[in-house]
C-alpha beads as a LAMMPS data file, in Angstrom:
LAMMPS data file: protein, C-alpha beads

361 atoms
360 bonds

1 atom types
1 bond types

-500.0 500.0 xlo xhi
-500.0 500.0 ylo yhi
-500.0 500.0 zlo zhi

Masses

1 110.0

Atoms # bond

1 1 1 0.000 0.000 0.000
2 1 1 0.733 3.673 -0.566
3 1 1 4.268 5.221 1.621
4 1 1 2.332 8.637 1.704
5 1 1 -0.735 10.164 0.222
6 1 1 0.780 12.388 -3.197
7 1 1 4.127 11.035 -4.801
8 1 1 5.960 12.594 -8.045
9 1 1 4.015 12.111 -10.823
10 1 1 5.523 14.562 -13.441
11 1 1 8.839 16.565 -13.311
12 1 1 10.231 19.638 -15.623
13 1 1 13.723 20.287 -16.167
14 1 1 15.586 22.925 -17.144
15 1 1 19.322 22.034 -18.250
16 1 1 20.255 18.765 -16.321
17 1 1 18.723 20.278 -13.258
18 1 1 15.157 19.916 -11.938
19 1 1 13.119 22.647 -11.707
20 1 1 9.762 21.336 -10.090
21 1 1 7.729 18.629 -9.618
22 1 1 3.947 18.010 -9.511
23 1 1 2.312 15.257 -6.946
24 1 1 -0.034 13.117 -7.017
25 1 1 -1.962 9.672 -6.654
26 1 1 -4.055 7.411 -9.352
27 1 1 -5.862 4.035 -8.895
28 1 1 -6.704 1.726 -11.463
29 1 1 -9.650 -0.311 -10.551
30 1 1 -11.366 -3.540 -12.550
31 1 1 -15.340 -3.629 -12.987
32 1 1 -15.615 -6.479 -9.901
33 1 1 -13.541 -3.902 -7.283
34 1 1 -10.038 -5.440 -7.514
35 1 1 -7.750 -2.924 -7.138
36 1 1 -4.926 -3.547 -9.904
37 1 1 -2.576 -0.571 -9.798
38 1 1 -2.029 2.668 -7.846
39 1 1 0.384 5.699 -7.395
40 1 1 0.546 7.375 -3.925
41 1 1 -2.608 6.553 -2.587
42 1 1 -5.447 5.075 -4.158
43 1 1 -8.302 5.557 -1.363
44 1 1 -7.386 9.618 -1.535
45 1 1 -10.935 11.454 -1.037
46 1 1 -10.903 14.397 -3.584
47 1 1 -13.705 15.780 -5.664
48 1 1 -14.368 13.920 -9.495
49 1 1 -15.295 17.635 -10.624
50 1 1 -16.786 17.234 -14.029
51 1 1 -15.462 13.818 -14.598
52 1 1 -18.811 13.165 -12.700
53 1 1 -20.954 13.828 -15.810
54 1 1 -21.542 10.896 -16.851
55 1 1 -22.878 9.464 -13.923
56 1 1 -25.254 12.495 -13.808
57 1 1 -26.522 11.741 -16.816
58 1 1 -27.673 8.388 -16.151
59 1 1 -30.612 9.307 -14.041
60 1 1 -32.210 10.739 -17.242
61 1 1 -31.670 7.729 -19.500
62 1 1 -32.634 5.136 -16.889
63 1 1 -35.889 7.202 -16.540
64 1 1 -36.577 7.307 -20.180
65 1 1 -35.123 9.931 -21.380
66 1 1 -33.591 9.065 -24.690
67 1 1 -36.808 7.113 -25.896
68 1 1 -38.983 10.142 -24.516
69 1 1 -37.473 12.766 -26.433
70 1 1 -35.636 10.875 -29.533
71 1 1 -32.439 11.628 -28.454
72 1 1 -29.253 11.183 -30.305
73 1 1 -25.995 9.743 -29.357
74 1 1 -24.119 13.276 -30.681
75 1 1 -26.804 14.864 -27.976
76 1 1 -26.008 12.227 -25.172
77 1 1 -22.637 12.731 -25.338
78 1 1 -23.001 16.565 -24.897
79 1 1 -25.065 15.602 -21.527
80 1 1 -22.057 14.251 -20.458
81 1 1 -19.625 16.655 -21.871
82 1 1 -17.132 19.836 -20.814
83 1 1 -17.839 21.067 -24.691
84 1 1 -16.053 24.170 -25.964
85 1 1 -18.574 26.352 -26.970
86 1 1 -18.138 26.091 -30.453
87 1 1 -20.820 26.890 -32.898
88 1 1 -21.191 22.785 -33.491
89 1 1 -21.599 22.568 -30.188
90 1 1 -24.027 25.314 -29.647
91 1 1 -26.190 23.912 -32.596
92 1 1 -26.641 19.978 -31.175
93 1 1 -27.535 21.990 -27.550
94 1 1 -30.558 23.915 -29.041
95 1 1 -31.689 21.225 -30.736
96 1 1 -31.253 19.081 -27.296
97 1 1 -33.230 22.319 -25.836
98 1 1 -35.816 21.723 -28.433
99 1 1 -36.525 18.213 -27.968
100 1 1 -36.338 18.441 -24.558
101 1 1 -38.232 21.882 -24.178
102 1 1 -36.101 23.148 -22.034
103 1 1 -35.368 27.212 -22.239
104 1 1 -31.766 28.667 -22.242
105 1 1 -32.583 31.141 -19.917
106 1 1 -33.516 28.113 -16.943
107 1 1 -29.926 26.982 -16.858
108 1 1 -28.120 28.026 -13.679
109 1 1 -24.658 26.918 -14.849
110 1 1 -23.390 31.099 -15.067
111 1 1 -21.441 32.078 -18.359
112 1 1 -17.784 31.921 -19.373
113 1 1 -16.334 32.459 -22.614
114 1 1 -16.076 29.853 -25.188
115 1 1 -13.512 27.520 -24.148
116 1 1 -12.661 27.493 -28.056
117 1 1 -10.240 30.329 -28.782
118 1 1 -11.416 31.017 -32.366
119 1 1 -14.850 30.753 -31.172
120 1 1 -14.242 33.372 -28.963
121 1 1 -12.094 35.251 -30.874
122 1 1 -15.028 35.413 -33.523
123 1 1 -17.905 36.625 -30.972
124 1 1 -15.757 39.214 -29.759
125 1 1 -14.976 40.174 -33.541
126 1 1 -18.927 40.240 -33.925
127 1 1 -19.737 41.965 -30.721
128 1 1 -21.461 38.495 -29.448
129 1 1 -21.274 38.242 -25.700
130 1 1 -20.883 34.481 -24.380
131 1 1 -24.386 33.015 -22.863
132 1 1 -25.356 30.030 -20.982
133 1 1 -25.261 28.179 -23.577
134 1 1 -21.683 28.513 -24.656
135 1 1 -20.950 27.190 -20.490
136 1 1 -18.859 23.866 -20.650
137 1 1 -21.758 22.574 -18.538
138 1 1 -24.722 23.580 -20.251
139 1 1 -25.215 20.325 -22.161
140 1 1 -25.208 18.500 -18.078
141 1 1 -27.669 21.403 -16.991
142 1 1 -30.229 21.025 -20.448
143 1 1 -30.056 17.279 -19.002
144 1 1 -30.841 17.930 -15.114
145 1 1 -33.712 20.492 -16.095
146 1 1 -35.023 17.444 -18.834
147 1 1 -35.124 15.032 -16.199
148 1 1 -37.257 17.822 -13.628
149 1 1 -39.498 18.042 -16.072
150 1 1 -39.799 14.121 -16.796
151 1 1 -40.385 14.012 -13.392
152 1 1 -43.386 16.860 -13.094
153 1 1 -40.823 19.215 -11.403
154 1 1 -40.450 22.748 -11.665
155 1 1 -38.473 23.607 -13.956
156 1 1 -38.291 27.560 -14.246
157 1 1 -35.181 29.496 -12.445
158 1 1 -36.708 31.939 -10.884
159 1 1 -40.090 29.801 -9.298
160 1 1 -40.742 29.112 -5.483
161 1 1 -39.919 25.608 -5.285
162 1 1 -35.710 24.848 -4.949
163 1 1 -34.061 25.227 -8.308
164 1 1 -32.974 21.616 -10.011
165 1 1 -29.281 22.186 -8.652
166 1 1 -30.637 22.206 -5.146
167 1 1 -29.170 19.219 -2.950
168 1 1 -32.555 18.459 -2.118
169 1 1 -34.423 18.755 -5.004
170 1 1 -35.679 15.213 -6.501
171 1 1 -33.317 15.329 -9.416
172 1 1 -30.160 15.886 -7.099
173 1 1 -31.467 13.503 -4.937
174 1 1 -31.545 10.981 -7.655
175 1 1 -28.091 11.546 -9.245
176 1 1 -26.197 11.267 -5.519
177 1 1 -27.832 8.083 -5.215
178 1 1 -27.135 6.971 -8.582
179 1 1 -23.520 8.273 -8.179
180 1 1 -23.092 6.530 -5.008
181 1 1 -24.503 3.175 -6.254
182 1 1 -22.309 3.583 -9.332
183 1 1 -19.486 3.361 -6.307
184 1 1 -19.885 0.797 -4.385
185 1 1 -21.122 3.371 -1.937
186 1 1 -23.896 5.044 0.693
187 1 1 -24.761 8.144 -0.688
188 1 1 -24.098 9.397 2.884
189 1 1 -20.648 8.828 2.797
190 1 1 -20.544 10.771 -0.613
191 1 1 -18.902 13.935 0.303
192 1 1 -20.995 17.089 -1.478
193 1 1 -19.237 20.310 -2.776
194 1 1 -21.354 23.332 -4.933
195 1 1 -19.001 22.676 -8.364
196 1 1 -17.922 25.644 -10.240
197 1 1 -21.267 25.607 -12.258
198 1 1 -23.275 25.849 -8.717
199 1 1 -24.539 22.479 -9.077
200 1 1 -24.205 18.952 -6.088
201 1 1 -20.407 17.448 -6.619
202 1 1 -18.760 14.838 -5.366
203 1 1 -15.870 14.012 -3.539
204 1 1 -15.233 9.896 -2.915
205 1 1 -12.001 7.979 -2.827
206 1 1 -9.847 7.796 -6.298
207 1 1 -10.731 3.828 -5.446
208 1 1 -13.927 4.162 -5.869
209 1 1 -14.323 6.579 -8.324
210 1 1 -12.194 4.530 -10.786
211 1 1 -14.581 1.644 -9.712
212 1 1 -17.331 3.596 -11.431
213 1 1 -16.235 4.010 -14.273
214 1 1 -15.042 0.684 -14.786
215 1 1 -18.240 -0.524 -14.052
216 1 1 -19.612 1.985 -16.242
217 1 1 -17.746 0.746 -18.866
218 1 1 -18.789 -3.123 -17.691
219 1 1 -21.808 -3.049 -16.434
220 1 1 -22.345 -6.832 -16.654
221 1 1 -19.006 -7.452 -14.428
222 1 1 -20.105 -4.828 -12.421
223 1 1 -23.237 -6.197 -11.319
224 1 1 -25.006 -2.934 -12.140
225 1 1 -28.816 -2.891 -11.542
226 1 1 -31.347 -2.824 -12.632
227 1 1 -31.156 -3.466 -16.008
228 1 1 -32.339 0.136 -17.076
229 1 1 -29.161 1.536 -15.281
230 1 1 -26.734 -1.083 -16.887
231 1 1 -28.508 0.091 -20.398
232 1 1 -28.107 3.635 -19.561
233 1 1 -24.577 2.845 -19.131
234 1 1 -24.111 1.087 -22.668
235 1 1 -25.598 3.972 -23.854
236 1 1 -23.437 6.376 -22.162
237 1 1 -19.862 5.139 -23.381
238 1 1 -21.237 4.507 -26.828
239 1 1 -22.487 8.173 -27.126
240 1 1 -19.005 9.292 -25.500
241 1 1 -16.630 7.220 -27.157
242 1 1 -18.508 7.422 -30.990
243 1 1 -18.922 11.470 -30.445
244 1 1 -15.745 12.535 -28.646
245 1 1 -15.866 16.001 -30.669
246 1 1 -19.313 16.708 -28.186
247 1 1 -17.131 15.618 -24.949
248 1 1 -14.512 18.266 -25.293
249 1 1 -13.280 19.612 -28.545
250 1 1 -11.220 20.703 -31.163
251 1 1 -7.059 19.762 -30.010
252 1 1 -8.626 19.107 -26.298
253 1 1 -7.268 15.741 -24.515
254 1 1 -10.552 14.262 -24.165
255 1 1 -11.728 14.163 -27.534
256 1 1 -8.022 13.152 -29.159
257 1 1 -7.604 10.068 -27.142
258 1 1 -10.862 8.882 -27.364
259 1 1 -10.392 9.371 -31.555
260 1 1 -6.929 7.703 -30.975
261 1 1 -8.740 4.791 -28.849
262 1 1 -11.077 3.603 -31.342
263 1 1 -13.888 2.411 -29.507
264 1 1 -11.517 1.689 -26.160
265 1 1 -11.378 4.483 -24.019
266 1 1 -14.308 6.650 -22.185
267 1 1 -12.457 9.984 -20.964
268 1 1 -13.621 12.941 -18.753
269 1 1 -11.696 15.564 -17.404
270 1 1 -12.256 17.336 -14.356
271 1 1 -11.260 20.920 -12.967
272 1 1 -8.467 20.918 -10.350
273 1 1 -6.037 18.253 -11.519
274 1 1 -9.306 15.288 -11.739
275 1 1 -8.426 12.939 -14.962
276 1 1 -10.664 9.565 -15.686
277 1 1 -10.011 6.980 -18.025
278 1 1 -12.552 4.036 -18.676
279 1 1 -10.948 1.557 -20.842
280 1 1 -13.659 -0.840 -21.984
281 1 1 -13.596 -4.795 -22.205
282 1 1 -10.976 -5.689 -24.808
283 1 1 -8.812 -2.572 -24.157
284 1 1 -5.442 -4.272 -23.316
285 1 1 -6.219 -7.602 -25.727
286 1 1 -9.119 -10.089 -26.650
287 1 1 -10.858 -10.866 -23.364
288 1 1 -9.016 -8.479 -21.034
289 1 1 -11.277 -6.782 -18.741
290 1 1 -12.752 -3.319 -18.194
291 1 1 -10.649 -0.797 -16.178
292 1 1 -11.613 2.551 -14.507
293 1 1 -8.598 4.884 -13.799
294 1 1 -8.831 7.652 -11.309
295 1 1 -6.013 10.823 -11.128
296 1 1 -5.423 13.356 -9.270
297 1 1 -2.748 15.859 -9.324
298 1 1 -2.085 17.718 -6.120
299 1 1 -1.568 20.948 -7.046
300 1 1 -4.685 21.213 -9.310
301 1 1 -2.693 21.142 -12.885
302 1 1 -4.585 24.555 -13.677
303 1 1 -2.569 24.643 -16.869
304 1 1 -3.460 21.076 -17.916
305 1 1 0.442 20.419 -18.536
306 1 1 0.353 17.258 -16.172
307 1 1 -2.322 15.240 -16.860
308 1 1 -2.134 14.785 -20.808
309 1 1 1.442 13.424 -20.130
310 1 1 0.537 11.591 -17.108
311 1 1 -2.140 9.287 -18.079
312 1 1 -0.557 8.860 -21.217
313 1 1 2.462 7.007 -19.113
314 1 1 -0.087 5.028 -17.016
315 1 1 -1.894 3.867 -20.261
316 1 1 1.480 3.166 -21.234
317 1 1 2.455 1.421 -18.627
318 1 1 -0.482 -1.003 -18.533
319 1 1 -0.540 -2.272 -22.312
320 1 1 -3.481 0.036 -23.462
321 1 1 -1.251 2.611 -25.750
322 1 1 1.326 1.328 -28.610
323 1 1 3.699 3.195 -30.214
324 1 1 1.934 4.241 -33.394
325 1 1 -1.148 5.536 -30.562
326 1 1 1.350 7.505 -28.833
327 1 1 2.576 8.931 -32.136
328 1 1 -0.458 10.071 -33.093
329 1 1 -0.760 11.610 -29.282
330 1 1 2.667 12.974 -29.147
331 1 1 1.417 16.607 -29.117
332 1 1 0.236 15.573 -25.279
333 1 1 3.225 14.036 -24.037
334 1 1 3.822 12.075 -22.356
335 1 1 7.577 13.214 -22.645
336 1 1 7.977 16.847 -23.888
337 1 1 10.308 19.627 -24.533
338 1 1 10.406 22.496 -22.874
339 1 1 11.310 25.789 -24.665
340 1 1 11.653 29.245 -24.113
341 1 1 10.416 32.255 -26.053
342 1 1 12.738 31.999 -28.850
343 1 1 11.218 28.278 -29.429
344 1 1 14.892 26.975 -27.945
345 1 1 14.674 23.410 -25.875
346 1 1 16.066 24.112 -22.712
347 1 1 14.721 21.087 -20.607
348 1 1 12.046 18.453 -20.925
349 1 1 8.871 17.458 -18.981
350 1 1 8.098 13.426 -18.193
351 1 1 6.366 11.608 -15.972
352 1 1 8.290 9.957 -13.230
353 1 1 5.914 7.306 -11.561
354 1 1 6.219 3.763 -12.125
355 1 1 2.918 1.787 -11.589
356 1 1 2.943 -0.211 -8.166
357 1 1 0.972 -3.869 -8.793
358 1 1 -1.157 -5.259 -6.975
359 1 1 1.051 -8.701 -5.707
360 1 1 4.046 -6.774 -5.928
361 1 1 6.812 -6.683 -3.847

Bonds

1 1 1 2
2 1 2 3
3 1 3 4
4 1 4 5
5 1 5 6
6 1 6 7
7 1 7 8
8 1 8 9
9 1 9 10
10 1 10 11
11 1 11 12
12 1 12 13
13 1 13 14
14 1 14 15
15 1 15 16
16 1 16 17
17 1 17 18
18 1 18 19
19 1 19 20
20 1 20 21
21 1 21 22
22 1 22 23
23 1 23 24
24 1 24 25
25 1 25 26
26 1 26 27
27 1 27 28
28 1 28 29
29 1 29 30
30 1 30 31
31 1 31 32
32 1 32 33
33 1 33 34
34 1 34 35
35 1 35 36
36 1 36 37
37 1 37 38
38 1 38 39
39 1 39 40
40 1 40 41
41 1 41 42
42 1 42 43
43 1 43 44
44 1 44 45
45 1 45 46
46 1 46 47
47 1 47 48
48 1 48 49
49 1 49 50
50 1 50 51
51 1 51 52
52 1 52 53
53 1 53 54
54 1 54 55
55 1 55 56
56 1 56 57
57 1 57 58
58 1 58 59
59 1 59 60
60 1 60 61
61 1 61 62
62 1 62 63
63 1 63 64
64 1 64 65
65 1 65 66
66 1 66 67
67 1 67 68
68 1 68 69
69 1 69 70
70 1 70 71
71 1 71 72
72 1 72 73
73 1 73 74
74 1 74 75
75 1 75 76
76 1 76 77
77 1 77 78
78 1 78 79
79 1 79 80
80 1 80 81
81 1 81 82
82 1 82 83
83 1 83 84
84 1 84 85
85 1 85 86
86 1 86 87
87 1 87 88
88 1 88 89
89 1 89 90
90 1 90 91
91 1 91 92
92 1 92 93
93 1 93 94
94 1 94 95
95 1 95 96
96 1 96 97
97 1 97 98
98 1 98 99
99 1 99 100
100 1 100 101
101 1 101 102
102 1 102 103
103 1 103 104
104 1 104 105
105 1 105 106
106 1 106 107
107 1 107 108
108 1 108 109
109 1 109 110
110 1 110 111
111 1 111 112
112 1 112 113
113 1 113 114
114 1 114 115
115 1 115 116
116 1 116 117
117 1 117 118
118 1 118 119
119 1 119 120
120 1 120 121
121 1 121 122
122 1 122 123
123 1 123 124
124 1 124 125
125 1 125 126
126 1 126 127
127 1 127 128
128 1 128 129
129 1 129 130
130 1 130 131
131 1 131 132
132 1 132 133
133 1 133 134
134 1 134 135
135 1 135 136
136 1 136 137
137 1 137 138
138 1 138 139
139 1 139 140
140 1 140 141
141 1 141 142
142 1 142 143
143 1 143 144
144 1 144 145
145 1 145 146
146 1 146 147
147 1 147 148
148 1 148 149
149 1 149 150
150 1 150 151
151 1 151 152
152 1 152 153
153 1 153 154
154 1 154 155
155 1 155 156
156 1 156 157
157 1 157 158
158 1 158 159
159 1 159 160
160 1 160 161
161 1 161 162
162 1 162 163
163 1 163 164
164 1 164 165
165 1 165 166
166 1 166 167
167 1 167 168
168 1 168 169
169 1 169 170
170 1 170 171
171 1 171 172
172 1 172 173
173 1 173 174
174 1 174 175
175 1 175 176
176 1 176 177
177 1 177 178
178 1 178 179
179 1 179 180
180 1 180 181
181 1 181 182
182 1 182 183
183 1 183 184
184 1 184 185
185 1 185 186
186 1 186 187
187 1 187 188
188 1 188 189
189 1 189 190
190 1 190 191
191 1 191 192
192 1 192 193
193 1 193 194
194 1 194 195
195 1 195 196
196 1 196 197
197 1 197 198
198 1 198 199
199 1 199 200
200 1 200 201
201 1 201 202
202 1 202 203
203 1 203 204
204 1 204 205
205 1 205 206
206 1 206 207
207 1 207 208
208 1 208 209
209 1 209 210
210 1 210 211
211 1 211 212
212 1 212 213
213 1 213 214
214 1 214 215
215 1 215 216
216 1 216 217
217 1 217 218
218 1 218 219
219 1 219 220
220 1 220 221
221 1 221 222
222 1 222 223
223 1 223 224
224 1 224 225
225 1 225 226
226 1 226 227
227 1 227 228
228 1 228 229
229 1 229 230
230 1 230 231
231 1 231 232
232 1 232 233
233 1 233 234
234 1 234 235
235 1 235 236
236 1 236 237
237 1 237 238
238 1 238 239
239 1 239 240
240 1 240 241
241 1 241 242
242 1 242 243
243 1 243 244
244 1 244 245
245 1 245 246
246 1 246 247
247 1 247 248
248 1 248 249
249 1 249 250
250 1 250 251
251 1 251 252
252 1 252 253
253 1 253 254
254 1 254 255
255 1 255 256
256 1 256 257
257 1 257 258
258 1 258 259
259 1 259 260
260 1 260 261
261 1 261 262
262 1 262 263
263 1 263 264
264 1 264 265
265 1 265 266
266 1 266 267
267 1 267 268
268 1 268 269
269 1 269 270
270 1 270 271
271 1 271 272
272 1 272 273
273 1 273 274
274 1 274 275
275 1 275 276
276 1 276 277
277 1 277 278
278 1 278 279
279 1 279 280
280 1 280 281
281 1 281 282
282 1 282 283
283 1 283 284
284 1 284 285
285 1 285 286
286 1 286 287
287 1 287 288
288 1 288 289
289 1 289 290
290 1 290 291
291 1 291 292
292 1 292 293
293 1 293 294
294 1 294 295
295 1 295 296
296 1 296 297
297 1 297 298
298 1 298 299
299 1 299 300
300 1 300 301
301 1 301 302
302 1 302 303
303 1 303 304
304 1 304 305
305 1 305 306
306 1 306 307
307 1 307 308
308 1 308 309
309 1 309 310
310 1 310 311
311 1 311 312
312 1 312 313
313 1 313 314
314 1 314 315
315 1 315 316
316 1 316 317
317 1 317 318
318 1 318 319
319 1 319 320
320 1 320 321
321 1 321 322
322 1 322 323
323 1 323 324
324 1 324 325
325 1 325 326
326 1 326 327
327 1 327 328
328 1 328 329
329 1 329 330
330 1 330 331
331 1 331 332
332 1 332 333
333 1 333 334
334 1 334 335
335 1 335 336
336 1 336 337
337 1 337 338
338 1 338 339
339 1 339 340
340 1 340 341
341 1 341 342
342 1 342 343
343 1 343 344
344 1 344 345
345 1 345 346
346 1 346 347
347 1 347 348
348 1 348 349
349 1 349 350
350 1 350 351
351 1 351 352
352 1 352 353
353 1 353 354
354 1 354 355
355 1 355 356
356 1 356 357
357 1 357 358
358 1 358 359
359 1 359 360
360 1 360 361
């Protein structure tokens, strides 16, 4: 078991000297709970962030909701995604919004610019000032205020009754427990932070969130009931990993490794230095088994320099990236130069964890 809770993950150099290094702990976790592989400490408690979408998307699916409103996978996926605010992305939402008839101005995920830099470079050329909408989240809230009104919920922001990202409002109160199945876990020992969107997050141990996504990604191994959840999740990864341009975005880690994959990885990001990986059944060779990986990076990675690299390595390390993927991935890591502003290499970034086993010495 772990020697402390964060050890180096990924170091930068500068000459032959090193110049810092980032901490942090991963588990790697199969679909029936046995823990395979860790760094640091696998039962760390820290919050998924929005590597948590998924699982707050299956509420609506196990209730219906694809069927209901003749959903497609491209508008699943961007339930579960941390999209970029591009036009595309923009387009499949109001047609989500349409479907769903859910109004733009009900969504209480705030505004931000378009993660996409020509995106936002072109509605600041046009005078076109970001709206909910063009929110990373806004695809997760369209989904939470669809499910309120499946449910005979209120649905408007500014009613009596608690808004849909209330704690204790029935669609909150069916994604914790959903969440906390998804686990292994009592939703009372599901630790709840407001995320950066205001709405319920959660904080569990990187065990057990790499647990769920394995068994998201094997929900027959996982013993995932009832059947309309384990369906939900078949529906989930299959929307994810067939649409990874909803996910994320245009260059964004998310979408290029699940392109790269080819049907084997389910990723999601999270603020603050959260990465998870679900590799499905197959991943590492014909009858291998599904995996859920779980990272966190101590200091929060707000750059996103560490965890490209990093969970390239681990991949790397346990059989699931070749050369050629890597190749194609190179742009990410997971070793990298590090220049200056004259574009000369003066010292290189790499990861610097080896995988401990489980049965290891």
């Amino acid at each position: 078991m772990p020697d402390s809770e964060f050890q180096p993950l990924f170091q930068l150099t500068r000459g032959e000297t090193i110049e810092s290094t980032h901490l942090g702990s991963a588990a790697v976790v199969d679909a029936t709970g046995q823990l395979i592989a860790w760094v640091g400490d696998p039962y760390l408690v820290t919050f998924l962030r929005s590597s948590a979408k998924p699982f707050q998307t299956l509420p609506f699916l196990e209730h219906g909701g694809q069927t209901a409103f003749n959903l497609t996978p491209r508008e699943i996926a961007l339930i579960c995604a941390s999209h970029s605010g591009t036009d595309k992305h923009v387009s499949v939402l109001k047609t989500l919004q349409n479907k769903t008839g859910v109004a733009e101005a009900d969504l209480l995920c705030g505004v931000h610019s378009p993660y996409d830099e020509p995106t936002a470079e072109a509605m600041k050329e046009r005078r076109e000032a970001p709206t909910p909408n063009r929110h990373n989240c806004s695809g997760k809230h369209t989904g939470m205020l669809a499910l309120a009104h499946m449910l005979g919920e209120s649905t408007a922001a500014h009613s009596d009754s608690p808004p849909y990202i209330d704690i204790h409002h029935p669609v909150q109160v069916l994604i914790l427990r959903t969440f906390a199945e998804m686990c292994a876990l009592p939703p009372e020992d599901v630790r709840i932070g407001i995320d950066g969107c205001s709405a319920p997050n959660f904080a569990v141990p990187l065990y057990n969130a790499a647990l769920a996504y394995a068994r998201l990604c094997d929900p027959d191994s996982g013993k995932v009931e009832p059947e309309a959840r384990a369906a939900a999740c078949r529906t989930v990864t299959s929307a994810m990993i067939f649409n990874p341009d909803m996910v994320a975005g245009p260059g964004r880690f998310d979408s290029r490794l699940m392109e790269v994959g080819q049907g084997r990885f389910v990723v999601k990001g999270g603020a603050e230095g959260f990465q998870a990986v679900g590799l499905m059944p197959g991943a590492l060779g014909p009858g291998s088994p599904a995996l859920g990986i779980a990272i966190k990076v101590s200091d929060g990675d707000l750059k996103s320099r560490v965890r490209p690299p990093v969970t390239l390595e681990l991949l790397r390390q346990l059989g699931a990236l070749n050369d050629a993927d890597l190749g194609l991935l190179s742009e990410f890591g997971p070793v990298l130069p590090v220049y200056n502003w004259r574009k000369i290499a003066v010292g290189e970034a790499r990861p610097v964890f080896t995988l401990q086993r489980a049965g290891s010495a």
